[in-house]
C-alpha positions as CSV (number, residue, x, y, z in Angstrom):
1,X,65.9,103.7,139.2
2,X,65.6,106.8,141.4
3,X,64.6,105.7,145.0
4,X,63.1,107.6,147.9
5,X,62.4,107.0,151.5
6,X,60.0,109.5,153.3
7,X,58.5,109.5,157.0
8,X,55.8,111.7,158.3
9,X,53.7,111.5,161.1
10,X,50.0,111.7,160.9
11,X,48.0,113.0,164.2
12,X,45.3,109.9,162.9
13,X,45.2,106.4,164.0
14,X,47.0,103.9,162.3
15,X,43.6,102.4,160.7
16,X,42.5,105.3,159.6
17,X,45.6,106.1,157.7
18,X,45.9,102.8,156.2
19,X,42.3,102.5,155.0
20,X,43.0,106.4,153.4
21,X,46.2,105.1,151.6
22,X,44.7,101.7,150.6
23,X,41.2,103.3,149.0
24,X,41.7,103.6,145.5
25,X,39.2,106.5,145.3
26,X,41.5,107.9,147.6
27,X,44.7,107.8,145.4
28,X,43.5,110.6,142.7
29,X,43.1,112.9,145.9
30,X,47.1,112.7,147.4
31,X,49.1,110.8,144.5
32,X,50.2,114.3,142.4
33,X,49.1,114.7,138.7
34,X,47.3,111.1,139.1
35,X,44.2,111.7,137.2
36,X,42.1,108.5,136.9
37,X,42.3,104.9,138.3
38,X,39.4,102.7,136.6
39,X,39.2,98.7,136.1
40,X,40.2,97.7,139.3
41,X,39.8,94.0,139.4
42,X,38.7,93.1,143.3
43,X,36.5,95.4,145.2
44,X,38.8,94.0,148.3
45,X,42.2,95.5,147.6
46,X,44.9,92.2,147.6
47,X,48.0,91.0,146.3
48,X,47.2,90.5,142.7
49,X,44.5,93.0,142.7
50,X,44.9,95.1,139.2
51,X,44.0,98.4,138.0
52,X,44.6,100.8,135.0
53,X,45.3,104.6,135.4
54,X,45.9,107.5,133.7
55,X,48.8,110.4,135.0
56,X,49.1,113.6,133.5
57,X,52.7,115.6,133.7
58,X,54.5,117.8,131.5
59,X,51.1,118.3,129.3
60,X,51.1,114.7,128.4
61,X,48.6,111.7,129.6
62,X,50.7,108.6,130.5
63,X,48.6,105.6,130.7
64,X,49.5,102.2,132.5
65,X,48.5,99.4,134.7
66,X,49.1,98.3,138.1
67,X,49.1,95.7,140.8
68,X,48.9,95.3,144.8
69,X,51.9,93.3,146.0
70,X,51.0,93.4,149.7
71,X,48.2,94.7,152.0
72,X,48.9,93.2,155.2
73,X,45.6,95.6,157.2
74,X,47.0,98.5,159.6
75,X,50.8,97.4,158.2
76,X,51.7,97.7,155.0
77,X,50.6,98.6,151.4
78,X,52.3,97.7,148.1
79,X,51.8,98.2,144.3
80,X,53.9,98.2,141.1
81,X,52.7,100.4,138.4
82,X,54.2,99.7,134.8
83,X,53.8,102.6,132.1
84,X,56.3,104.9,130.7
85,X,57.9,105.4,133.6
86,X,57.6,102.0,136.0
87,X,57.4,102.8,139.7
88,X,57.3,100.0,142.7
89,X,55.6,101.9,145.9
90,X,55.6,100.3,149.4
91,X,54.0,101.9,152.3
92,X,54.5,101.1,155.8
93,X,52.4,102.3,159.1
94,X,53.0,102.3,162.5
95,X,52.3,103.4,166.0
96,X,52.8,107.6,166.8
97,X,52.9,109.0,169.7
98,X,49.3,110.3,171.1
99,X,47.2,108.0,169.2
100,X,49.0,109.1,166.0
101,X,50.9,107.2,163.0
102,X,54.4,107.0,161.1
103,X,53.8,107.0,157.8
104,X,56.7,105.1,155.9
105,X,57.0,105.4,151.7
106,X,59.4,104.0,149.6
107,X,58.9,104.7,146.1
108,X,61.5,103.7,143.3
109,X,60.8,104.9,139.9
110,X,62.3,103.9,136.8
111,X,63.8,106.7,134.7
112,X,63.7,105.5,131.0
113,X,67.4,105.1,129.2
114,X,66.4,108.5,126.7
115,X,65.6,110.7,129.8
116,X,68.5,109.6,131.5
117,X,70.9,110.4,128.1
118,X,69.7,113.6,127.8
119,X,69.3,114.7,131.1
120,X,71.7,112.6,134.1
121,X,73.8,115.2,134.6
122,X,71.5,117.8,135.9
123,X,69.8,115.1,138.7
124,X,66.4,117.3,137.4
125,X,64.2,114.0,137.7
126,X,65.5,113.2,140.9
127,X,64.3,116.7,142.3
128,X,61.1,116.4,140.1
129,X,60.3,113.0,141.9
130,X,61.3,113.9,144.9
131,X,58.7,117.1,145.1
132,X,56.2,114.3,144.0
133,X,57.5,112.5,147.0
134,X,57.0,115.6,149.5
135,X,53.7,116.4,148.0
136,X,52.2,112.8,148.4
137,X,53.1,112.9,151.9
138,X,52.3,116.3,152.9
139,X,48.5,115.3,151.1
140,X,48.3,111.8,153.2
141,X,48.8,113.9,156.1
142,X,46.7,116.7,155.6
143,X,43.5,114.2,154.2
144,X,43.9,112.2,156.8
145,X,43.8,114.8,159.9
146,X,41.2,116.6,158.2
147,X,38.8,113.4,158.1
């Protein structure tokens, strides 16, 4: 597994963050190469909820499922997404200063056993994910402050 923390701070309130991160129509706007979510089971995002999606990277569609693990409102956000390449995400929020909010990720993804023969040495997925990383953030922010 490859984890990653990130913070950022959001000039937006807490709610409004949270209700951006936790909106699946949302997640095809800041999650990078996500491309479809579809068949999500609860119209009221909960632990247990379930979805399918579809991710597109290196030219190739990767399709999978998913599942909240925690939605605790204005606090914190959860999911585990299994596919080709598994990835656990937990997001935290929290009081800024001025009225703004801390966003808090941590995102471990699994790096399947033929990736990690042919390529371990050269820690390219680790900088691949991390730009994913940096880019989800950087979209959160700037989606949110727009709104």
């Amino acid at each position: 597994m490859a984890q990653m923390t990130k913070k950022i701070t959001i000039n937006a309130p807490v709610e409004k963050v949270f209700n951006f991160i936790t909106s699946p129509e949302n997640w095809t706007r800041y999650v990078t190469h996500l491309m479809d979510i579809r068949d999500v089971s609860s119209p009221k995002l909960q632990k247990g909820t379930t979805f399918r999606w579809t991710y597109r990277k290196f030219g190739m569609n990767m399709n999978g499922s998913g599942e909240v693990t925690e939605n605790i409102r204005d606090h914190n956000f959860g999911m585990k997404l299994k596919g080709a390449v598994p990835v656990t995400e937990h997001y935290t929020v929290a009081p800024g200063n001025k009225g703004g909010t801390v966003l808090y990720a941590e995102i471990d993804y699994g790096i399947p056993q033929k990736v990690i023969n042919l390529i371990s040495k050269t820690g390219i997925i680790e900088k691949i994910h991390k730009t994913d990383a940096d880019n989800i953030m950087q979209r959160i922010k700037i989606l949110c402050e727009e709104m």
